[in-house]
N, C-alpha and C positions, 0 to 999 in steps of 0.2 A: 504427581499428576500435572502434565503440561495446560497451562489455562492461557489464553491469547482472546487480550479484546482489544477490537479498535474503535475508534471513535476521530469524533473530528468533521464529521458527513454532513451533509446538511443542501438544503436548496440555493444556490446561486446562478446569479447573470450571465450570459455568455460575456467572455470577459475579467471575469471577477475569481478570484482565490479561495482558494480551503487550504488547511494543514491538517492534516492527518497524522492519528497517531497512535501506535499499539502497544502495548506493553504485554508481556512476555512474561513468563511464571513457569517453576519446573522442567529448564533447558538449559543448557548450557550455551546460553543466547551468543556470548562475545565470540565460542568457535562456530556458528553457522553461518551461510552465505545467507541472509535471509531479500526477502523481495514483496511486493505490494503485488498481488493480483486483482483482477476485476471481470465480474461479469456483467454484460449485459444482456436484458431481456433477447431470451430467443438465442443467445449465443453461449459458445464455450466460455470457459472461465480460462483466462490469460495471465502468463507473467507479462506487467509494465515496465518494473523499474526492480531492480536488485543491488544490494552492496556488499561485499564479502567482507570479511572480520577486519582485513586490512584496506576497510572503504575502497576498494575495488570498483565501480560502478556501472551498471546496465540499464538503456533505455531502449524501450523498444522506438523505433520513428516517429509512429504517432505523438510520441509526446515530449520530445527530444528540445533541448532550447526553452519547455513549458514545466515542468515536473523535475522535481528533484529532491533526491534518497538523501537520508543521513539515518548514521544511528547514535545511542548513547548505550554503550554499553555496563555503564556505569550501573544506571537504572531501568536496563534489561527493557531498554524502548528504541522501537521503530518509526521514523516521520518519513510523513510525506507532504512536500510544499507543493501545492497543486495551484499551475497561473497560467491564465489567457486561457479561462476553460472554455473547452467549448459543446454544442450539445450532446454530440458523438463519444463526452467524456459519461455521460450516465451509465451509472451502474455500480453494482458493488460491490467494493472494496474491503479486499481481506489480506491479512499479511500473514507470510507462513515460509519457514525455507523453504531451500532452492536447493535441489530441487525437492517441491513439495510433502509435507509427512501428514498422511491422512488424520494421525490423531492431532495435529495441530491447529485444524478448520474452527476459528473463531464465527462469531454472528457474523460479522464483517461490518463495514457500517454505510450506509447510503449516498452516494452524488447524484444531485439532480441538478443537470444546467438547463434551464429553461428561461426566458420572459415571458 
């Protein structure tokens, strides 16, 4: 049974950093493309950022120069360095391959940019 939590969410400054970070349970984590999505209130849920087994890596615009993927395939985990946030970055973050596998929908876990 595939299990995916992430964590790492939390309230910060516009400005200011998060790391994010999920780990992965009953997949064959090191062959998928996997990727960080996000929803925010009122909207679809989006891929931001993806890396493929051979770190490969995908950012959407928005967050291009501020965000960036790694993985550990060692420890069947996914990061995400989240910098120069800003408020339009609210919303939550879930990581799951690319593209998407419905049974792999974790809690996801919360960003709030706000002062």
């Amino acid at each position: 049974q595939v299990q995916v939590v992430e964590s790492g969410g939390g309230l910060v400054q516009p400005g200011g950093s998060l790391r994010l970070s999920c780990a992965a349970s009953g997949m064959i984590f090191s062959h998928n493309d996997m990727g960080w999505y996000r929803q925010a209130p009122g909207k679809q849920r989006e891929l931001v950022v993806s890396i493929s087994p051979g770190r490969i890596t995908y950012y959407v615009d928005s967050v291009k120069g501020r965000f960036a993927i790694s993985r550990d395939n060692a420890k069947n985990t996914l990061y995400l360095q989240m910098n120069t946030l800003k408020p339009e970055d609210t919303a939550v973050y879930y990581c799951n391959a690319v593209p998407p596998n419905r049974t792999y929908w974790g809690q996801g876990t919360q960003v709030t940019v706000s002062s």
